[in-house]
Residue, then its C-alpha position, 0 to 999 in steps of 0.5 A: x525500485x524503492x521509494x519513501x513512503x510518507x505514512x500515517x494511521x488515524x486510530x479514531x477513524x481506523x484508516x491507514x494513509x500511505x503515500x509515495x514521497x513527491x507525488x503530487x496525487x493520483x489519476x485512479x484509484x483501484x480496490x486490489x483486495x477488500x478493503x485496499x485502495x491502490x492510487x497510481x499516477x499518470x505512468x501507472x505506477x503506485x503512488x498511494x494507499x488507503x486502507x480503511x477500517x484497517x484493523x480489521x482489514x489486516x486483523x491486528x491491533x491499533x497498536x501496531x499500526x501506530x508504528x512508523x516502520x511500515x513497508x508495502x510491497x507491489x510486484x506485479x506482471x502482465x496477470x498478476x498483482x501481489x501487495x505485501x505490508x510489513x510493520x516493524x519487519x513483520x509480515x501482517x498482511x499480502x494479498x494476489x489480485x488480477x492486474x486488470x489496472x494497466x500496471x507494467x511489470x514492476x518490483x516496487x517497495x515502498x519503505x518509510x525508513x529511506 
């Protein structure tokens, strides 16, 4: 399933905002790595991003955040969920985490250039 992502990255405060395109808000919030905040709407599913100090969460430069071409992946299962995100079509980070969050089996991409 593809959505837009609405994104954006604050180099004063190093934190990275992504957001799914005509979400209203999120009903929870989850940590699925350190330093990576995963909120999901009323049907579970992915609706936002935030990623504090994420420079140093992805260890790369401000500069490449900056960029508008970001895409973030879920894929998750009854176990298992897997975050992905892509700057300018290179991989920078991905992370694997038990889904303990009430996630359906889902193959979710979030791109900003839909």
């Amino acid at each position: 399933m593809k959505k837009r992502l609405i994104s954006s990255y604050d180099e004063e405060s190093d934190t990275f905002v992504g957001k799914v395109e005509g979400e209203k808000g999120y009903c929870a919030d989850y940590g699925i790595s350190e330093g990576i905040y995963l909120g999901v709407n009323n049907s579970h599913l992915p609706a936002s991003i935030i990623i504090p100090n994420a420079s140093k969460v992805f260890n790369t430069s401000k500069t490449i955040l900056e960029s508008a071409d970001v895409k973030i992946g879920i894929v998750c299962d009854e176990a298992c969920l897997t975050f992905s995100m892509c700057v300018e079509d290179l991989k920078i980070f991905s992370a694997k985490c038990r889904n303990s969050f009430g996630i359906p089996k889902i193959d979710y991409l979030m791109d900003s250039n839909i």
